[in-house]
C-alpha positions in Angstrom: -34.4 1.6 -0.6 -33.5 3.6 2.5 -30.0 4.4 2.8 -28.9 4.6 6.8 -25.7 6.1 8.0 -22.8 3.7 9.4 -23.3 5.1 12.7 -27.1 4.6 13.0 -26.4 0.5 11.7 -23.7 0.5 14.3 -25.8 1.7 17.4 -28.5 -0.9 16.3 -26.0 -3.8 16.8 -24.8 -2.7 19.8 -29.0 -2.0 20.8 -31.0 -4.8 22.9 -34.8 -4.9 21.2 -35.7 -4.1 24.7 -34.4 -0.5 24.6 -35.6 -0.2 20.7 -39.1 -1.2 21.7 -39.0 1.3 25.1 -37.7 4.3 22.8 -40.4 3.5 19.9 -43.0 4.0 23.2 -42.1 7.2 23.9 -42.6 8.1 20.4 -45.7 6.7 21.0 -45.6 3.6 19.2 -46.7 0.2 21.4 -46.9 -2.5 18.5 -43.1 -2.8 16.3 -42.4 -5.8 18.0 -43.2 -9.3 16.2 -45.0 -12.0 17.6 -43.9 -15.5 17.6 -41.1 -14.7 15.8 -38.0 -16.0 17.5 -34.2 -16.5 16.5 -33.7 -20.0 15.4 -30.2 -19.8 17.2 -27.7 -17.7 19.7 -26.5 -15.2 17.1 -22.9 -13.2 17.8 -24.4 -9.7 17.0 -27.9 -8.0 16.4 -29.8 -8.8 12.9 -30.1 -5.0 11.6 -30.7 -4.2 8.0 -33.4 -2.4 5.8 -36.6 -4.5 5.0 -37.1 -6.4 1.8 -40.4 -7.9 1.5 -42.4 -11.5 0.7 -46.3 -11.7 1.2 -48.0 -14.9 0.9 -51.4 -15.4 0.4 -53.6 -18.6 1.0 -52.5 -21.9 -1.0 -55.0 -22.4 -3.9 -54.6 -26.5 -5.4 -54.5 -25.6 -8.9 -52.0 -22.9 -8.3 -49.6 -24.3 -5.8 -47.6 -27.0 -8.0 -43.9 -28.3 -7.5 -43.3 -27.2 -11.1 -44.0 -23.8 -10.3 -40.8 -23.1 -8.7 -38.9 -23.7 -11.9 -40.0 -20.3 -13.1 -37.4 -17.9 -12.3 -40.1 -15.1 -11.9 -42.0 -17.5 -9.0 -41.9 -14.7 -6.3 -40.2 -16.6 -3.2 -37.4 -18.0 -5.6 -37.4 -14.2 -7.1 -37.0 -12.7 -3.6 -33.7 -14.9 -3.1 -32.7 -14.0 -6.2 -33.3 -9.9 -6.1 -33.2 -9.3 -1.8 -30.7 -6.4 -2.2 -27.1 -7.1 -0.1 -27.4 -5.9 3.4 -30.8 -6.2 3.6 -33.4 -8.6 5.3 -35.7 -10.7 3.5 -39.1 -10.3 5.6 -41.5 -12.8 5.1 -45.6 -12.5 5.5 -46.9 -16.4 6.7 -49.7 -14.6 8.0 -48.7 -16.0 11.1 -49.2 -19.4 10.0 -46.5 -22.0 11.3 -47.8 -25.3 9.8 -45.5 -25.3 7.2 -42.2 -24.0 6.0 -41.1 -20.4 4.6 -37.9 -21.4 3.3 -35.4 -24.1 3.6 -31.4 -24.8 4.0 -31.0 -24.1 0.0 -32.6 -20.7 -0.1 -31.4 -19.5 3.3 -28.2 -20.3 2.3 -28.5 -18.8 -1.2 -29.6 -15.7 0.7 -27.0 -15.8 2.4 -24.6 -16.0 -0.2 -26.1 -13.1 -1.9 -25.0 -11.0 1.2 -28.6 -10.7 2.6 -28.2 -9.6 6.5 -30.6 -12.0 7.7 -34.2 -13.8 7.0 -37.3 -12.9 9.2 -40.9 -15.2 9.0 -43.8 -15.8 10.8 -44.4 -18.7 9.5 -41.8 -22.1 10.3 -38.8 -23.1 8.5 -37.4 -26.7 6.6 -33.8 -27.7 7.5 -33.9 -25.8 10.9 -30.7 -27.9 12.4 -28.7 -26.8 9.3 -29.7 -23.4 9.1 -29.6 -22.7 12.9 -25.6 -23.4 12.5 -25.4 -20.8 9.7 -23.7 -17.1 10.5 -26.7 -15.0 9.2 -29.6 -14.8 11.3 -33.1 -16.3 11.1 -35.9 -15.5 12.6 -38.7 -17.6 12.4 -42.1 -19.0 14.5 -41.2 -22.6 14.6 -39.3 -25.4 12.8 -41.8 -27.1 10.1 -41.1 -29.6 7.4 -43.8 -29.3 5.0 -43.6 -27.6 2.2 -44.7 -23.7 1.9 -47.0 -25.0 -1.1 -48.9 -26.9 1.6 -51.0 -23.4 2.5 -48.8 -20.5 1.0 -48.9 -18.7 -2.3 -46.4 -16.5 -3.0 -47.8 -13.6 -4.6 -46.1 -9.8 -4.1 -42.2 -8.5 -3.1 -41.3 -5.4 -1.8 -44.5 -4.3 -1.0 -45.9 -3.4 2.8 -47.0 -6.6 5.1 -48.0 -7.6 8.1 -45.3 -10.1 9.9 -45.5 -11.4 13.5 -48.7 -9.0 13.6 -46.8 -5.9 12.5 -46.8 -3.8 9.9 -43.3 -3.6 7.7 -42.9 -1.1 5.2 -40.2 -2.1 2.1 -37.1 0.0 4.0 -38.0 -0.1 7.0 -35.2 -0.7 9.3 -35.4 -4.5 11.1 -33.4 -4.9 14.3 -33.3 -8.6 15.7 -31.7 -10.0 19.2 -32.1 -12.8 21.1 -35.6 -11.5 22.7 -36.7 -11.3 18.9 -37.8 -8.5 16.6 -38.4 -5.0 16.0 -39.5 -2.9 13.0 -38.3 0.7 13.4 -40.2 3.0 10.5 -37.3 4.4 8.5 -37.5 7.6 8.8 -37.2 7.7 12.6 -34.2 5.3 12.7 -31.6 7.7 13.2 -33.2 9.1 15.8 -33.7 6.1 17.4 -30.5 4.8 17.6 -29.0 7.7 18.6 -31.4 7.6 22.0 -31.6 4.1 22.4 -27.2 4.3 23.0 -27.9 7.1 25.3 -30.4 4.8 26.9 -28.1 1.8 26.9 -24.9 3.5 28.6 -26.9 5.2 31.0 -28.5 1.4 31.6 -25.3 -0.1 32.0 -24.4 2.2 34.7 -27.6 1.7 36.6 -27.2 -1.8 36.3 -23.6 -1.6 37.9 -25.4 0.3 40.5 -27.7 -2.5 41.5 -25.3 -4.7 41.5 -23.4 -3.3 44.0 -26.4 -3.5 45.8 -28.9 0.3 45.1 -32.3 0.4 46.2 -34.4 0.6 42.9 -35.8 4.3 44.1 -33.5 7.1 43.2 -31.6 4.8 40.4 -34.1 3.4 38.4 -35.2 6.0 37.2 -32.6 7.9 37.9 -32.8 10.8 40.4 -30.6 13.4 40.0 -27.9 12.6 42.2 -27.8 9.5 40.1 -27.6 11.7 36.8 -25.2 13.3 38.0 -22.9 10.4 38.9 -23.5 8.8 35.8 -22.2 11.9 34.1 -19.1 11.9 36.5 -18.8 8.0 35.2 -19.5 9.1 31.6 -16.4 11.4 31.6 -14.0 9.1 33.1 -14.7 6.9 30.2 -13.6 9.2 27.5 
């Protein structure tokens, strides 16, 4: 799995999925944010960690059995059991919200293996309880039924589609309260490195309009702008 440095994991928390998602455009990338796929409560701090994966297939009647999940090897009870610490179990529903991905007993199990958060397109059991856990979930809607219902658990680690986006095993997932984005891994650093730039240089526009700046000439910036942000900058330090 991909290793990133503590000061790429540290600009993602501090990083709105807004900025991530404008800085992946000028890379020339328009689709690494997820569909339907929303937090399931106000988290403290950004979801960011490295992409372990789930894909589900179809439900099949003489497959999908209750005793099934006593096998230890049954894929969604394996990817609880083996999603590496730090890292975020994604989930492929194939957009399908009917019925549940996961409940309050494997969330929390998840979460007691030291997972950094859960991410589905499909719904979630237990949403009250789980929406008042610290790790985050992300999920298209509360659902009670069973995955069984119309899921089959088939494949981990490998690359899925989620929310209409392709994840790749270690990519790196980054998840605020607009929802989620899949940055590929091996433009991450980059990436964070820009989008900080982007969000200081933001927060001083911003305190511009507040104080009451025309849009032309500060956003974008012009370069009398530029320059006063990098008067504002240097006071800082």
């Amino acid at each position: 799995m991909t290793d990133f440095s503590p000061a790429c994991l540290a600009a993602m928390r501090l990083c709105s999925t807004a900025t991530l998602t404008t800085q992946m455009f000028k890379r020339g990338f328009r689709n690494v944010f997820l569909q339907n796929v929303r937090p399931l409560a106000h988290y403290d701090a950004n979801l960011v960690g490295p992409a372990f994966t789930l894909r589900n297939v179809p439900a099949r009647e003489d497959l999908d059995r209750l005793d099934g999940f006593a096998n230890p090897e049954h894929p969604q009870r394996k990817a609880i059991e083996t999603t590496p610490s730090g890292h975020v179990l994604v989930v492929d529903c194939r957009g399908d919200g009917r019925v549940a991905s996961g409940g309050q007993i494997l969330t929390t199990r998840l979460m007691q293996r030291g997972a950094a958060g859960l991410v589905s397109d499909g719904g979630l059991r237990d949403s009250g309880p789980i929406s008042r856990l610290p790790m985050p979930v992300f999920v298209q809607n509360p659902s009670a039924p069973l995955n069984l219902v119309h899921h089959h658990a088939i494949d981990l680690n490998v690359p899925i589609a989620c929310g209409g986006v392709a994840i790749y095993p270690g990519d790196l997932m980054v998840g605020d309260s607009d929802g989620v984005v899949c940055i590929p891994a091996h433009l991450a650093e980059d990436v964070a490195q820009d989008a900080a730039e982007q969000e200081l240089q933001e927060t001083f526009i911003l305190s511009l309009i507040e104080k009451g700046a025309a849009l032309p000439g500060t956003y974008p910036p012009n370069e009398a702008t530029k320059a006063a942000f990098a008067n504002w900058r240097a006071e800082r330090k």
